[in-house]
Backbone atoms as SQL, in Angstrom:
CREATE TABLE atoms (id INTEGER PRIMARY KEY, chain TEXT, resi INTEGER, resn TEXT, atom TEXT, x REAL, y REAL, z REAL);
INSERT INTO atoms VALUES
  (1, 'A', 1, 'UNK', 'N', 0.833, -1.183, 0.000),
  (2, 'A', 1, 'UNK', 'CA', 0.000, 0.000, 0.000),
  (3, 'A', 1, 'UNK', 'C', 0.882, 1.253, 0.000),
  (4, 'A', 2, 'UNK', 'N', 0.493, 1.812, -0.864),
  (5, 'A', 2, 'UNK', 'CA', 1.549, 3.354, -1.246),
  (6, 'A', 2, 'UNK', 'C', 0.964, 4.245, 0.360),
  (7, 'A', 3, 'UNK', 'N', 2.105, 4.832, 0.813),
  (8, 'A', 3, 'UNK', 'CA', 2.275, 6.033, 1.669),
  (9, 'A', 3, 'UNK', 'C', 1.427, 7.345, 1.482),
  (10, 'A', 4, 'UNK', 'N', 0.704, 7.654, 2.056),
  (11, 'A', 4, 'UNK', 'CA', 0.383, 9.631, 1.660),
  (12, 'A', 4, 'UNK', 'C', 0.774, 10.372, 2.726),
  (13, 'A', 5, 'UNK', 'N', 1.196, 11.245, 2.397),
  (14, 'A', 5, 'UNK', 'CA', 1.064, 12.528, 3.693),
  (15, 'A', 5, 'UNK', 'C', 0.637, 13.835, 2.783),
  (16, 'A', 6, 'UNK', 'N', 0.336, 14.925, 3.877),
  (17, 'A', 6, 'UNK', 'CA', -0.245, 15.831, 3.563),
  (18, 'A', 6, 'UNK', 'C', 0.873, 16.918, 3.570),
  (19, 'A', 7, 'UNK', 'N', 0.822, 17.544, 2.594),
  (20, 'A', 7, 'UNK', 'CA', 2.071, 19.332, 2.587),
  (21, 'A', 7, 'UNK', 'C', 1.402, 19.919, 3.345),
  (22, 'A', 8, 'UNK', 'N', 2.161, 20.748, 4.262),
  (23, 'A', 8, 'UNK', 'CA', 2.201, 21.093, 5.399),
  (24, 'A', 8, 'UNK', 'C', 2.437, 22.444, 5.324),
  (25, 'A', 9, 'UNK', 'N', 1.672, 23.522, 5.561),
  (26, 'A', 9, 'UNK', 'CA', 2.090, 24.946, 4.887),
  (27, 'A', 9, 'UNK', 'C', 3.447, 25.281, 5.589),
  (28, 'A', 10, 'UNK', 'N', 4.024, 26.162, 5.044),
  (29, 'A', 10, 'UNK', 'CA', 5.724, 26.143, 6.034),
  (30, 'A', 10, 'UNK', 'C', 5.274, 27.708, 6.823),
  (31, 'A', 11, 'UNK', 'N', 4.634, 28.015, 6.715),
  (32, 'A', 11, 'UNK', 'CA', 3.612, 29.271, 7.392),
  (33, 'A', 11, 'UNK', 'C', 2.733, 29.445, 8.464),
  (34, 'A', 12, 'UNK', 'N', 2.157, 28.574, 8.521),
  (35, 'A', 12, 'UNK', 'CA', 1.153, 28.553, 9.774),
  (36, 'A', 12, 'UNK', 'C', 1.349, 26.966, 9.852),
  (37, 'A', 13, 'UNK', 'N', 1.710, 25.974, 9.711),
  (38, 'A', 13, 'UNK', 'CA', 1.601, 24.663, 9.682),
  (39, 'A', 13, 'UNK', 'C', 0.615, 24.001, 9.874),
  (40, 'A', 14, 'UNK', 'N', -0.575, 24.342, 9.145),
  (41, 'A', 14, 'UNK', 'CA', -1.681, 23.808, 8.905),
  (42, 'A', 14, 'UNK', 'C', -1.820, 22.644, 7.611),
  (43, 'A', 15, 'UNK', 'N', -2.646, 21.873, 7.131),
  (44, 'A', 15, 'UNK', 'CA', -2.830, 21.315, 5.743),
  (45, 'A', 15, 'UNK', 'C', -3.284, 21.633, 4.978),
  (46, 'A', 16, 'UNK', 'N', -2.462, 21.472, 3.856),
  (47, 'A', 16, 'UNK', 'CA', -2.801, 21.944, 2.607),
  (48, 'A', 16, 'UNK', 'C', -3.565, 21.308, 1.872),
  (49, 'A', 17, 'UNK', 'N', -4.248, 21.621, 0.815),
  (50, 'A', 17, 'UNK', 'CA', -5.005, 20.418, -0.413),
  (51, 'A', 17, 'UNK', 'C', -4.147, 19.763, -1.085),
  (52, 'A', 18, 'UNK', 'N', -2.913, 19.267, -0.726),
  (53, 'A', 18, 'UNK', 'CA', -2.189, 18.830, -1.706),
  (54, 'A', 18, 'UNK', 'C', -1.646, 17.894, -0.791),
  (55, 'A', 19, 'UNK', 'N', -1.321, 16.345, -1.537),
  (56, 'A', 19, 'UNK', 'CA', -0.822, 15.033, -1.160),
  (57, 'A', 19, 'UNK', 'C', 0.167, 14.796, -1.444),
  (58, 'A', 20, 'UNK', 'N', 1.346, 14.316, -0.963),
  (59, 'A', 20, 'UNK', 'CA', 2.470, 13.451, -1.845),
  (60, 'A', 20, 'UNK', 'C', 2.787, 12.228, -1.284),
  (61, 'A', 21, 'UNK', 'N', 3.451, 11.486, -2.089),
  (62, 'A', 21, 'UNK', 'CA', 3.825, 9.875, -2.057),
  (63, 'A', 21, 'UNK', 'C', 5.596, 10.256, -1.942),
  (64, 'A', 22, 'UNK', 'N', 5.729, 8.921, -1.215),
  (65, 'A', 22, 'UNK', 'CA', 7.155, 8.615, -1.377),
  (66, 'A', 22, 'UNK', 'C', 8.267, 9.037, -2.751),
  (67, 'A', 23, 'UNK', 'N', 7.625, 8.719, -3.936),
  (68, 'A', 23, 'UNK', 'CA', 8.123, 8.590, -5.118),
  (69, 'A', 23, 'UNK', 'C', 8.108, 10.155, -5.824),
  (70, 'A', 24, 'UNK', 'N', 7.339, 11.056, -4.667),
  (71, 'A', 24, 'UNK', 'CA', 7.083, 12.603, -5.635),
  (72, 'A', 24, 'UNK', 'C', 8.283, 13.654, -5.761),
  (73, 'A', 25, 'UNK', 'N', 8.223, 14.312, -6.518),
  (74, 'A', 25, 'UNK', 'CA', 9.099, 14.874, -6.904),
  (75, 'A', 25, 'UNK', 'C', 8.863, 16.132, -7.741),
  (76, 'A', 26, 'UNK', 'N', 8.864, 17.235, -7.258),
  (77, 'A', 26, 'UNK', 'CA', 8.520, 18.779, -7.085),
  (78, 'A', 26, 'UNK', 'C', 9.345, 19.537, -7.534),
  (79, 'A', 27, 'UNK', 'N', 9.859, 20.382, -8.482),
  (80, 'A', 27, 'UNK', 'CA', 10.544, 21.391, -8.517),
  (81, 'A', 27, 'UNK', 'C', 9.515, 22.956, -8.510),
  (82, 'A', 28, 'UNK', 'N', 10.077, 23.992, -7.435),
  (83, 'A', 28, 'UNK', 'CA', 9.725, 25.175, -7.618),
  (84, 'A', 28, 'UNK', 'C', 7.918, 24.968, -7.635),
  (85, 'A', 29, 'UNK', 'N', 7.479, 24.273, -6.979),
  (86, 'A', 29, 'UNK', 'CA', 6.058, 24.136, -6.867),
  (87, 'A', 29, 'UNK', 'C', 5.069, 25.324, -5.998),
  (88, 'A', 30, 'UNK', 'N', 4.203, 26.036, -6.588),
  (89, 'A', 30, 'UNK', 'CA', 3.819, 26.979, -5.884),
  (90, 'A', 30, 'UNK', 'C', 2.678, 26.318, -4.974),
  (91, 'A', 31, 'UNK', 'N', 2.709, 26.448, -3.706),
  (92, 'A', 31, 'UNK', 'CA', 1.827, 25.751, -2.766),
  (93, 'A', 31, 'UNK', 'C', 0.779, 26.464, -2.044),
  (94, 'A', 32, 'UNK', 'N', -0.137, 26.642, -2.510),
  (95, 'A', 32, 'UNK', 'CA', -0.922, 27.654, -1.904),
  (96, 'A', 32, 'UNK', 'C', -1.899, 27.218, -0.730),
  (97, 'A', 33, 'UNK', 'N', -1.618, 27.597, 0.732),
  (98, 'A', 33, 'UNK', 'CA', -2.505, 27.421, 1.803),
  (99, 'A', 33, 'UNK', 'C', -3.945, 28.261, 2.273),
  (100, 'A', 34, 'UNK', 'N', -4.836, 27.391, 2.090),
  (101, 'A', 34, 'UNK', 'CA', -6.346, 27.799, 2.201),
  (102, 'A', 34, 'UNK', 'C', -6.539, 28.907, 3.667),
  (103, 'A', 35, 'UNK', 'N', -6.158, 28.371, 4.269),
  (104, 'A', 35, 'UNK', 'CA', -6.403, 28.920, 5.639),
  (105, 'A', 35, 'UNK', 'C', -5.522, 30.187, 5.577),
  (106, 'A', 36, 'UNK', 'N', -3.858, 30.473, 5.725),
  (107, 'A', 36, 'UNK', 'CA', -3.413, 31.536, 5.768),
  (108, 'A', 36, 'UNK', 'C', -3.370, 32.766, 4.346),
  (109, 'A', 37, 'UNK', 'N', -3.322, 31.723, 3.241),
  (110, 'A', 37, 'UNK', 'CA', -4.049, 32.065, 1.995),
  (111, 'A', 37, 'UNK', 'C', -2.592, 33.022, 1.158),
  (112, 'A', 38, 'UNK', 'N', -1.599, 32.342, 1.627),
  (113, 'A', 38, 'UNK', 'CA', -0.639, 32.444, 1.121),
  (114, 'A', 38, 'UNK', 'C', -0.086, 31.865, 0.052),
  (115, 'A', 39, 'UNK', 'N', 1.331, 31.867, -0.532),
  (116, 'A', 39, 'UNK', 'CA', 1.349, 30.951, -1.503),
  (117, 'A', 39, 'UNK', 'C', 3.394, 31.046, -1.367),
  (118, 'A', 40, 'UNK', 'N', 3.525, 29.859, -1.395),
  (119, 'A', 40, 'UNK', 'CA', 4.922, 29.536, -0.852),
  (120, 'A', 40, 'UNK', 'C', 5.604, 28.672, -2.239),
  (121, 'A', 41, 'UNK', 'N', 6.801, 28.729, -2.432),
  (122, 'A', 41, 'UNK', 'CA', 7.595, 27.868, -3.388),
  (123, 'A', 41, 'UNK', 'C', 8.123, 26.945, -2.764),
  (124, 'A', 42, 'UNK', 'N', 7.777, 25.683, -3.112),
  (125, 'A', 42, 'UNK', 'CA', 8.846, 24.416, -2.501),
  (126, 'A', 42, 'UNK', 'C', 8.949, 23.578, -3.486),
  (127, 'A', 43, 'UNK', 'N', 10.145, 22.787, -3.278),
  (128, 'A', 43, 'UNK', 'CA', 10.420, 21.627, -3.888),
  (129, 'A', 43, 'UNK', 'C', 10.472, 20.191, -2.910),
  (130, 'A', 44, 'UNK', 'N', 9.903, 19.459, -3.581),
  (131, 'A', 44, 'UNK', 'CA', 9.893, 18.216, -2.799),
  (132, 'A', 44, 'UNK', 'C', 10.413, 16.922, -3.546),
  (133, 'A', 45, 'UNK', 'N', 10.991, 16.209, -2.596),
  (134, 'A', 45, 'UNK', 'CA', 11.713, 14.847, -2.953),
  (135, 'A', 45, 'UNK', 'C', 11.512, 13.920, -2.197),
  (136, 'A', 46, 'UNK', 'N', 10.787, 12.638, -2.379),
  (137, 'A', 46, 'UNK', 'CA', 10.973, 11.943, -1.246),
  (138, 'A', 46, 'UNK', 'C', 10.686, 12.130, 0.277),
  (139, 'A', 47, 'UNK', 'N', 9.758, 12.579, 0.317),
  (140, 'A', 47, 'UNK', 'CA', 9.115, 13.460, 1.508),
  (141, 'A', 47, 'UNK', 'C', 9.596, 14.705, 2.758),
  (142, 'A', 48, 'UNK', 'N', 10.877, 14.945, 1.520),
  (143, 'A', 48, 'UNK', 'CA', 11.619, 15.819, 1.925),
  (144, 'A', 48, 'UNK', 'C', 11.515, 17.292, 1.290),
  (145, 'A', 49, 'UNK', 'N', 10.359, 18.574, 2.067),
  (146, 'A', 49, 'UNK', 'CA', 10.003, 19.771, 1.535),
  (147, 'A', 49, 'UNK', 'C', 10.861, 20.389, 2.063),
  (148, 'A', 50, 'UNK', 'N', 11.640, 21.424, 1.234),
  (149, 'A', 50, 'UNK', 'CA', 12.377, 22.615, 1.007),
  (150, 'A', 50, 'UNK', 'C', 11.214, 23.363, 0.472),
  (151, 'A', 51, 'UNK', 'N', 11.733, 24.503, 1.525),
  (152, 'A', 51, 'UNK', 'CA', 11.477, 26.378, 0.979),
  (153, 'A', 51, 'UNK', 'C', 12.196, 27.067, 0.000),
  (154, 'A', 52, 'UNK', 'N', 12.074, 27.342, -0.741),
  (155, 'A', 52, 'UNK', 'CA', 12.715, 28.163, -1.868),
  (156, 'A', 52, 'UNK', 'C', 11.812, 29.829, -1.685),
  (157, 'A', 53, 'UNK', 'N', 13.091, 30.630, -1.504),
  (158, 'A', 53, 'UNK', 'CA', 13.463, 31.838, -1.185),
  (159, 'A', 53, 'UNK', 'C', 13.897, 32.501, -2.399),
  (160, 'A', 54, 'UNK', 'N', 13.069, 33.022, -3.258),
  (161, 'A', 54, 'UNK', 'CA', 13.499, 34.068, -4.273),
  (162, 'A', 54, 'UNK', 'C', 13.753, 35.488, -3.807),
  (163, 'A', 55, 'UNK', 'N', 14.712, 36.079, -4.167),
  (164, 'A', 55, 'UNK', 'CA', 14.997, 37.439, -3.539),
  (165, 'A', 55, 'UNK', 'C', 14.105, 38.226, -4.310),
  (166, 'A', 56, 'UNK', 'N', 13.589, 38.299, -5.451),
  (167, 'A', 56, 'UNK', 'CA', 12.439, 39.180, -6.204),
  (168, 'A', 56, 'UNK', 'C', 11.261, 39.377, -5.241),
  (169, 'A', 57, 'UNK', 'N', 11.025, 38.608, -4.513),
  (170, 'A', 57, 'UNK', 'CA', 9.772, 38.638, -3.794),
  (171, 'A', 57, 'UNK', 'C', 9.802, 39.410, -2.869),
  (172, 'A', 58, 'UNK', 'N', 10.653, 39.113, -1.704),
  (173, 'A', 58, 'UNK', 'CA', 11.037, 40.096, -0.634),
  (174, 'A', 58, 'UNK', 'C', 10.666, 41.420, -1.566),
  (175, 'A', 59, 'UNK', 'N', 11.570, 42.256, -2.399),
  (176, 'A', 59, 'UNK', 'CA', 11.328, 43.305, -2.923),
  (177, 'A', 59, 'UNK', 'C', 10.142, 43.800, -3.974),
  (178, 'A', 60, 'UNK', 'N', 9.270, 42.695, -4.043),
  (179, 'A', 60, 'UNK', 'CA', 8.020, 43.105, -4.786),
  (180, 'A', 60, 'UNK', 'C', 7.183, 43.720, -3.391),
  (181, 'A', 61, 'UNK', 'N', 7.061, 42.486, -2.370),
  (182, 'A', 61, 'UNK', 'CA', 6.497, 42.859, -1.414),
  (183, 'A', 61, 'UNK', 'C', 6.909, 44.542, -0.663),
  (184, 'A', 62, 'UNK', 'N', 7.854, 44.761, -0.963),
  (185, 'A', 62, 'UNK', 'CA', 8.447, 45.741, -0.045),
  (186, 'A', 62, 'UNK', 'C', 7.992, 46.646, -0.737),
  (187, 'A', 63, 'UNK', 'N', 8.220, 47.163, -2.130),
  (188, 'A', 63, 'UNK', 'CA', 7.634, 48.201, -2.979),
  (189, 'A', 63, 'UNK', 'C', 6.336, 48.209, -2.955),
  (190, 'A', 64, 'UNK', 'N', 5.559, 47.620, -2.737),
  (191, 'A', 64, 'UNK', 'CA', 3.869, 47.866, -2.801),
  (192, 'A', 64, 'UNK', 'C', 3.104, 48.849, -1.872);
């Protein structure tokens, strides 16, 4: 029987609508959480999620 877990917002650490398996594999995936209603970049491998930190963003946010 295949594995699931749930992505885990890296923000409020709530669940997301989104599943992965052992075997998944993510580049630069935009993850958007319902509840804080954010939207985060990660990559995932093997049930291993990384944050990806673009420096454009910080400074979009900052100019607005």
């Amino acid at each position: 029987m295949e594995e699931y877990r749930w992505i885990l917002c890296p923000i409020c650490k709530n669940k997301t609508r989104s599943k992965i398996r052992k075997d998944t594999e993510l580049k630069k995936f935009p993850l958007y959480c319902p509840k804080c209603k954010r939207e985060t970049l990660i990559s995932v491998n093997s049930f291993h999620i990384t944050v990806i930190k673009e420096p454009d963003a910080d400074a979009k946010t900052q100019s607005q």
